[in-house]
TISEBA-942962 format. One record per residue (C-alpha): residue in one letter; z, y, x. Coordinates in steps of 0.02 Angstrom, whole numbers, plus 50000, padded with zeros to 5 digits. Layout:
   res      up   north    east
     A       Z       Y       X
...
***
This chain:
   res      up   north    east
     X   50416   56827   51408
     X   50365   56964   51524
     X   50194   57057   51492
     X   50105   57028   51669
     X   50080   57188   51712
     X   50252   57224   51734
     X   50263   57036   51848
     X   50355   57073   52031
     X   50370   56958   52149
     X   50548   56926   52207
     X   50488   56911   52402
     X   50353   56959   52509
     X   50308   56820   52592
     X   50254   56743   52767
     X   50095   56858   52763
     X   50187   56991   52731
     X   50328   56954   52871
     X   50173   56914   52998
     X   50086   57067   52969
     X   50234   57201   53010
     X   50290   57080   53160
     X   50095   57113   53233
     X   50108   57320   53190
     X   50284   57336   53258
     X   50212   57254   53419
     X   50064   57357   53406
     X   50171   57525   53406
     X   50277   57466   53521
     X   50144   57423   53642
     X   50064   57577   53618
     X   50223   57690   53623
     X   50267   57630   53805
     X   50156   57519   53915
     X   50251   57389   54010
     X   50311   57445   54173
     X   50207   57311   54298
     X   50044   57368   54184
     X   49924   57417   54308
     X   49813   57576   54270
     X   49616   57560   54330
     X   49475   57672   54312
     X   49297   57619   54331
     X   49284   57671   54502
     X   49452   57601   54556
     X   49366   57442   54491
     X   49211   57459   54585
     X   49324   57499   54764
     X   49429   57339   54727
     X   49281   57218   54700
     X   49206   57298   54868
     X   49336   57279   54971
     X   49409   57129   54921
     X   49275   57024   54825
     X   49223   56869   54876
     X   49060   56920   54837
     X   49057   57049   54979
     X   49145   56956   55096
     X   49024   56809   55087
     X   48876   56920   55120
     X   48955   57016   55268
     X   48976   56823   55327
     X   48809   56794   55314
     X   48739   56947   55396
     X   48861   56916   55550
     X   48784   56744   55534
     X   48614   56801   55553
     X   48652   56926   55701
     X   48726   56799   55820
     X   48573   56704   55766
     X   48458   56851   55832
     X   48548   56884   56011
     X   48523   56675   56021
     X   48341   56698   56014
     X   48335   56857   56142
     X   48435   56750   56262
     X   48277   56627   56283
     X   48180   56782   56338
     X   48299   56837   56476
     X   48333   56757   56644
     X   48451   56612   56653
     X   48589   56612   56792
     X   48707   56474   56802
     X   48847   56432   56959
     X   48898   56242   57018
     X   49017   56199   57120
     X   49090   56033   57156
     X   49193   55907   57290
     X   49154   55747   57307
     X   49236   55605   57419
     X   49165   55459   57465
     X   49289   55299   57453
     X   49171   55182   57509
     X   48956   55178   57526
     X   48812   55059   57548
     X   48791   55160   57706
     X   48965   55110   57789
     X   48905   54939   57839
     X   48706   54976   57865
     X   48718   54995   58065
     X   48812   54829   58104
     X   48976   54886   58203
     X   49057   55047   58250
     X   48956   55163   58372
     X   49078   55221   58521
     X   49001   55342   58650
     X   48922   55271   58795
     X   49045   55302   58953
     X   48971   55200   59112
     X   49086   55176   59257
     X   49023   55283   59407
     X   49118   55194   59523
     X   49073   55018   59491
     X   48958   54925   59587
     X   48761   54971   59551
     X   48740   54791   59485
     X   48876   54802   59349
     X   48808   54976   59309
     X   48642   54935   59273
     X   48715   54770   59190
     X   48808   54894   59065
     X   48665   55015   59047
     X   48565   54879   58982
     X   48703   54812   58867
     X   48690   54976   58786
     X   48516   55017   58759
     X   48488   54913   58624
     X   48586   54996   58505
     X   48577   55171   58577
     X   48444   55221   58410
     X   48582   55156   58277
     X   48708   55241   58376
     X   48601   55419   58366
     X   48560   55393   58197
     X   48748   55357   58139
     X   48808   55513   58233
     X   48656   55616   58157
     X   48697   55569   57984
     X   48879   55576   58005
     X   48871   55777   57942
     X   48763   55728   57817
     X   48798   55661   57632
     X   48752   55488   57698
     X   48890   55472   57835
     X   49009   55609   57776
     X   49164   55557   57679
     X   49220   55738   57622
     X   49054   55822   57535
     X   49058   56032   57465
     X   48931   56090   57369
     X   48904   56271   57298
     X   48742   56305   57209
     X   48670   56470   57106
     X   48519   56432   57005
     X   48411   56560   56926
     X   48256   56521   56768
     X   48163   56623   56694
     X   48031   56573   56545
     X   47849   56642   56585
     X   47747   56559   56435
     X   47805   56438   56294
     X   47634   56453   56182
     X   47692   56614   56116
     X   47865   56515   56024
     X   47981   56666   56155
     X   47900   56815   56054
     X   47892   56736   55883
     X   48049   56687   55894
     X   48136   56844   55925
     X   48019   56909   55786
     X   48085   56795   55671
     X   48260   56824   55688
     X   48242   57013   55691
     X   48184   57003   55521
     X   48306   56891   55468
     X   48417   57011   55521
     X   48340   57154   55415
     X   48331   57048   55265
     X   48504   56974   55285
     X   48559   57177   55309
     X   48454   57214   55156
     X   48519   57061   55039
     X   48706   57146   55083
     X   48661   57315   55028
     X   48583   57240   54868
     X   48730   57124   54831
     X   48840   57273   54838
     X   48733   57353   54713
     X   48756   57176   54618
     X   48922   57185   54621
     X   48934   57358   54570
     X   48833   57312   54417
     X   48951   57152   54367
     X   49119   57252   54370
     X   49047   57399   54264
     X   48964   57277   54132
     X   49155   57185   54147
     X   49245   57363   54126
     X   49112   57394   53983
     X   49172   57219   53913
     X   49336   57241   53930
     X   49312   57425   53854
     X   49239   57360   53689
     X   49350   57225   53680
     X   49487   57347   53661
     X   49392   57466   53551
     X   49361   57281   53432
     X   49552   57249   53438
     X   49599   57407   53389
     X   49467   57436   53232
     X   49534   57262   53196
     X   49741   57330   53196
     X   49675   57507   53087
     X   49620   57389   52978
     X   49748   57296   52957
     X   49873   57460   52953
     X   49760   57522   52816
     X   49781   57341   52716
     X   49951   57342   52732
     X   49960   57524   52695
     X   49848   57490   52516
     X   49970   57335   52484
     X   50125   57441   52496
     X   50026   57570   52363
     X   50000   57450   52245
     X   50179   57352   52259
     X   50238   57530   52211
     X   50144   57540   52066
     X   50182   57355   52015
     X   50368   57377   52019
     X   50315   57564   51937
     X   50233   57446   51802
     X   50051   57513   51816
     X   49969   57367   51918
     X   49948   57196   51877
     X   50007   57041   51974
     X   49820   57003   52008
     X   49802   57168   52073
     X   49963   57142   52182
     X   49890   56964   52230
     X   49741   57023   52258
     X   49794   57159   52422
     X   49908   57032   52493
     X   49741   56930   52506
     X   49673   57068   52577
     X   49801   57114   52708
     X   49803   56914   52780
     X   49637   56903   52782
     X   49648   57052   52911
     X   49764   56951   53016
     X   49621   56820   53087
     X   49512   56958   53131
     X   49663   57043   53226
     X   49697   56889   53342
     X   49523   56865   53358
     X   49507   57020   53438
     X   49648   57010   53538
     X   49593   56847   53609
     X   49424   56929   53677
     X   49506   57066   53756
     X   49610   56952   53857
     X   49463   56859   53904
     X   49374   57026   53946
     X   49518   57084   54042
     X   49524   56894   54138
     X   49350   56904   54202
     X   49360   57092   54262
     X   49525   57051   54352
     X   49423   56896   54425
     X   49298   57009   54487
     X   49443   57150   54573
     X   49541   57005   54626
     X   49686   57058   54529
     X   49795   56910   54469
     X   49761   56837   54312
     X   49933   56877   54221
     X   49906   57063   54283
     X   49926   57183   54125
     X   49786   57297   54133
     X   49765   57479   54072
     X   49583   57546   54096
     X   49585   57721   54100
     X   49406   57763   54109
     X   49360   57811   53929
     X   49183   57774   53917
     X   49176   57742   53742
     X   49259   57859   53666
     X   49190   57971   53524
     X   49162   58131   53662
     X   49105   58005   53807
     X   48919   58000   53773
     X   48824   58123   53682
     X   48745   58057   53531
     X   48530   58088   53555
     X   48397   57981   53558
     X   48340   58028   53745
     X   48477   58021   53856
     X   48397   57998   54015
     X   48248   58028   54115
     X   48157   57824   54151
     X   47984   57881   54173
     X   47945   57806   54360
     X   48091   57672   54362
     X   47960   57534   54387
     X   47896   57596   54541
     X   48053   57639   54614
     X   48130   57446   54560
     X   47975   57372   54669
     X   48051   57460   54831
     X   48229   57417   54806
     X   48343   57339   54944
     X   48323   57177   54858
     X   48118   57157   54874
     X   48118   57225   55043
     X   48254   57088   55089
     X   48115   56941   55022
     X   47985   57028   55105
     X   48049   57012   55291
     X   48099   56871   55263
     X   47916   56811   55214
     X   47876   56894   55397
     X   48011   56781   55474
     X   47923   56620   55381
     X   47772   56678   55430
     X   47840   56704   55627
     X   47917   56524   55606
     X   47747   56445   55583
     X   47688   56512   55766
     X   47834   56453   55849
     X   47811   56282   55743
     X   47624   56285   55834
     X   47676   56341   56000
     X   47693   56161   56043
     X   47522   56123   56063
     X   47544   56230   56228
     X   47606   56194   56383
     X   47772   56288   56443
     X   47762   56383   56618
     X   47953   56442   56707
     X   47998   56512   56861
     X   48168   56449   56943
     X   48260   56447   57089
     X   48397   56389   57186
     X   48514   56433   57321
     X   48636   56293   57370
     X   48786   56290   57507
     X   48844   56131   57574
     X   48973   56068   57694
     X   49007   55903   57763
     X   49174   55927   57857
     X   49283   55782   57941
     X   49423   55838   57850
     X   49471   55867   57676
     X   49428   56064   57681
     X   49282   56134   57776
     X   49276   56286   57906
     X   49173   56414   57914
     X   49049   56342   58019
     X   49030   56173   57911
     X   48933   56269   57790
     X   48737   56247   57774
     X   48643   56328   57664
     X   48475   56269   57571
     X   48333   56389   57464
     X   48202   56354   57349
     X   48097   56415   57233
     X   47948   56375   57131
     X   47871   56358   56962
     X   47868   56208   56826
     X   47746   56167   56694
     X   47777   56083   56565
     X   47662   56014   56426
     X   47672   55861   56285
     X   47499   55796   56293
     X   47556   55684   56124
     X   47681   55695   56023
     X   47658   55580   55891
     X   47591   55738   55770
     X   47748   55798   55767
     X   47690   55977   55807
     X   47563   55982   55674
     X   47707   55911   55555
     X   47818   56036   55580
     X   47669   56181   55576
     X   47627   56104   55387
     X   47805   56124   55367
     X   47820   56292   55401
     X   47657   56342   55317
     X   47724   56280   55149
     X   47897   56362   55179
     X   47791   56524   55205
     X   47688   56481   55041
     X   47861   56468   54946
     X   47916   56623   55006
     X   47762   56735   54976
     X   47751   56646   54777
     X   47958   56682   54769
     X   47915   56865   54810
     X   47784   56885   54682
     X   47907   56813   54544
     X   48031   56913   54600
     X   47917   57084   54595
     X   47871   57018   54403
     X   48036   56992   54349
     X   48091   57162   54419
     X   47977   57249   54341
     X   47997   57164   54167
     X   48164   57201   54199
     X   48167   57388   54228
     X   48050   57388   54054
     X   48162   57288   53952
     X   48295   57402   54003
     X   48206   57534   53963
     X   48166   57504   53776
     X   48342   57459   53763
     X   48406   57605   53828
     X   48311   57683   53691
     X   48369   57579   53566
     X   48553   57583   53584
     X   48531   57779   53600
     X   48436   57793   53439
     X   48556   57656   53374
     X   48693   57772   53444
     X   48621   57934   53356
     X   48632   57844   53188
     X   48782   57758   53201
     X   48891   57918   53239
     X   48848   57974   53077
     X   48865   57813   52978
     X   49044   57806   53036
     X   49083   57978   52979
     X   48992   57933   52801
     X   49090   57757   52782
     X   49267   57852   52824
     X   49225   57971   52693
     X   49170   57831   52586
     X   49331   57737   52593
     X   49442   57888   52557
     X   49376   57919   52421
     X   49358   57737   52371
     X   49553   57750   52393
     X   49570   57913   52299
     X   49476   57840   52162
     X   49609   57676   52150
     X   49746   57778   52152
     X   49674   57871   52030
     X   49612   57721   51923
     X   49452   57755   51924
     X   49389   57573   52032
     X   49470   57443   52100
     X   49545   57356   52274
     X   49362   57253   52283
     X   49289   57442   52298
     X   49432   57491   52400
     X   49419   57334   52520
     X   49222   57352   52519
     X   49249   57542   52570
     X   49364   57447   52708
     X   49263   57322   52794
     X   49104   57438   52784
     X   49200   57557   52895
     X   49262   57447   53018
     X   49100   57362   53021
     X   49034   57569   53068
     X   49141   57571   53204
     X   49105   57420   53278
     X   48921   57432   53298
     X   48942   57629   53350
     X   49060   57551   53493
     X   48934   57412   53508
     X   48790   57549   53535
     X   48893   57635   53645
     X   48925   57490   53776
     X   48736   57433   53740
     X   48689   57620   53797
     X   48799   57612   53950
     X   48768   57428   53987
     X   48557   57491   53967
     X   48595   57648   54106
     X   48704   57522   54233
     X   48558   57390   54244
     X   48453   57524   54263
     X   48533   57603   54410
     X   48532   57463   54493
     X   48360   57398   54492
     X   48298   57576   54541
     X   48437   57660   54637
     X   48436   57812   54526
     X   48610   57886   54469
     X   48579   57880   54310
     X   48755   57863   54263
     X   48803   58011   54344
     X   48638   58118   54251
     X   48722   58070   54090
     X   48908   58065   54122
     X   48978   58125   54301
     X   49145   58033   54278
     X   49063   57884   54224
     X   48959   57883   54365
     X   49046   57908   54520
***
């Protein structure tokens, strides 16, 4: 019977064939990027998700929107002109029939006897007044079968109960706020892709902690299968890394998986397609990206600045618009007062197409007044309406001041605590990678264990994950910042990172 320190195992197992297959991929993926892998810095991000964003693109929609919405209010301040013409022929009217008969002129015979003249004269005087009003209306729309009219009309609004002026009001600051909500949805969007690049950044840092790791398992398992077939380790101690090494390979996937999902939702946000390989090239958190100090930036007046950003301006014209809305709501209660007039020409010809001289020509002007004496309360309806609208608005700017400012100050602590965080953690991770080689020196020595070893192990990786962590948290802090008070803060701490 062999002693069982001097056990070997006679293969090395699935684990064993799992983990090289995920380092040779590793190396391989890190010697040579695949050729359609696409190479993005932070800023190339930010210029995608501008220009091509939905995001963007649905707020330049809306501000076009509420443009052609302001030149349609102007328009019912300025003078209307409109032009009319028309033809009209008349197949058959009420009028053909009215006068009894047909109308010929009246032609007396001078050379018949004075009897039979005065015999005809009398014949004819009867209907002598149908016979002059038929050939007076015959130019007329009455008697005319061919009828050409022309007419220019010209209105202009003098007084609607004020509605003219607050209604241009209205949309004007629509307008503004519409212009401002696009300037602060750019800074939104701005925001999103660097928290996504941050994301995306960490998720890489996480998968490759997660593969040293595992190279440093695998690298401890081949030590001690050496010293097993060398006859100074047991088979528990040779058990014992292998458990060690696949254990290593969960966290590996794991942390592959996020950066995919990382990498999907910033390539949702560029537009990129989703099977896009990415390569971000902005290295943010790196050890010599951001100094290590407690204070890293100036905040002191961030509040004040937040509470006259793009965003609160935007809510507060459009709490002028609501409040505009409610006077042109009320100017029904007032009667409307216009100026118009007309200038018409008209021909009546006895053909198809009329001559110069067929053409008449009618003017007229005046004024028109107009006022609902009852409506049914449909004006005071709609003024409630508006009023409330208005109340919304002014309580939805107040929240939105509060949150803003809690904002900014939440920010601001954390800022300070993923610096301070930061400060400490750049030293852990120096202690625990001293830590574990010695903790290795000391096994290969004999002096501990793999528990120590593997203890020495995780307690590093776990170092450099929450320095990375701190790191994005620090960034992530300085980004939210910016954009609540429009102060490059980015840029104060790290130019590239900024810009």
């Amino acid at each position: 019977m062999k002693h069982p320190d001097s056990a070997t195992p006679t293969r090395p197992g699935w684990g064993l064939a799992l983990a090289l297959l995920l380092l040779a991929f590793a190396g391989v993926a890190r010697a040579a990027a695949p050729a359609d892998t696409l190479r993005l810095s932070l800023p190339q991000c930010v210029s995608l998700a501008l220009a091509r964003g939905e995001e963007m693109q649905l707020a330049e929609a809306s501000y076009d929107a509420a443009r052609a919405a302001y030149q349609q209010a102007r328009s019912v301040a300025l003078p209307q002109l409109s032009l009319s013409a028309g033809y009209t022929r008349t197949l058959d009217s009420v009028f053909s029939d009215a006068t009894g008969g047909d109308f010929s002129p009246f032609e007396p015979d001078t050379l018949a006897p004075l009897a039979d003249r005065v015999r005809a004269l009398e014949d004819a005087l009867p209907m002598s007044g149908l016979a002059g009003l038929a050939g007076l209306f015959s130019s007329t729309s009455f008697g005319s079968e061919n009828t050409w009219t022309s007419t220019l009309s010209l209105s202009q609004k003098l007084f609607e109960g004020g509605s003219i002026w607050h209604s241009i009001a209205a949309a004007r600051h629509a307008l503004l706020a519409t212009e401002l909500l696009r300037a602060d949805r750019r800074e939104e969007v701005i925001l999103q892709v660097r928290e996504a690049y941050l994301g995306a950044l960490l998720a890489g840092r996480g998968l490759t902690i997660a593969e040293l790791a595992l190279a440093q398992a695998e690298s401890q398992l081949e030590r001690v299968r050496l010293r097993a077939e060398a006859g100074q380790a047991s088979e528990f101690a040779l058990l014992q890394a292998e458990v060690q090494r696949d254990n290593q390979l969960p966290a590996v996937l794991a942390a592959k998986s996020r950066r995919e999902l990382a990498q999907l939702e910033l390539a949702r946000l560029v537009n990129l397609p989703a099977d896009q390989p990415l390569a971000l090239t902005t290295p943010l958190l790196d050890d010599a990206a951001l100094p290590a100090g407690p204070a890293l930036a100036d905040t002191t007046g961030l509040v004040a600045l937040a509470l006259r950003a793009s965003g609160l301006i935007a809510l507060e014209e459009a709490l002028q618009a609501r409040e505009h809305a409610v006077g042109v709501a009320a100017s029904g209660k007032w009667p409307g007062l216009s100026l118009f007039a007309n200038y018409t020409r008209e021909a009546y010809p006895a053909g198809v197409f009329p001559g110069s001289d067929d053409w008449r020509k009618d003017v007229r002007a005046g004024l028109l007044l107009n006022w609902s004496l009852f409506d049914g309360l449909r004006t005071r309806g709609a003024v409630q309406d508006m009023r409330a609208k208005s109340a919304v608005a002014r309580h939805e700017l107040r929240q939105a001041r509060e949150l803003i400012a809690q904002g900014v100050r939440y920010n601001q602590w954390e800022l300070h605590r993923a610096a301070a965080d930061l400060h400490a953690r750049s030293r852990t991770v120096a202690l625990a990678r001293r830590a574990h080689e010695l903790a290795s020196l000391r096994y290969d020595e004999g002096a501990s264990d793999l528990i120590e070893v593997s203890d020495a192990r995780i307690a590093l990786q776990l170092a450099q994950m929450y320095e990375a962590q701190a790191r994005h948290d620090t960034f992530v802090a300085l980004a939210r910042l910016e954009r609540y008070s429009g102060q490059p803060l980015l840029a104060q701490v790290l130019p590239a990172a900024g810009n």
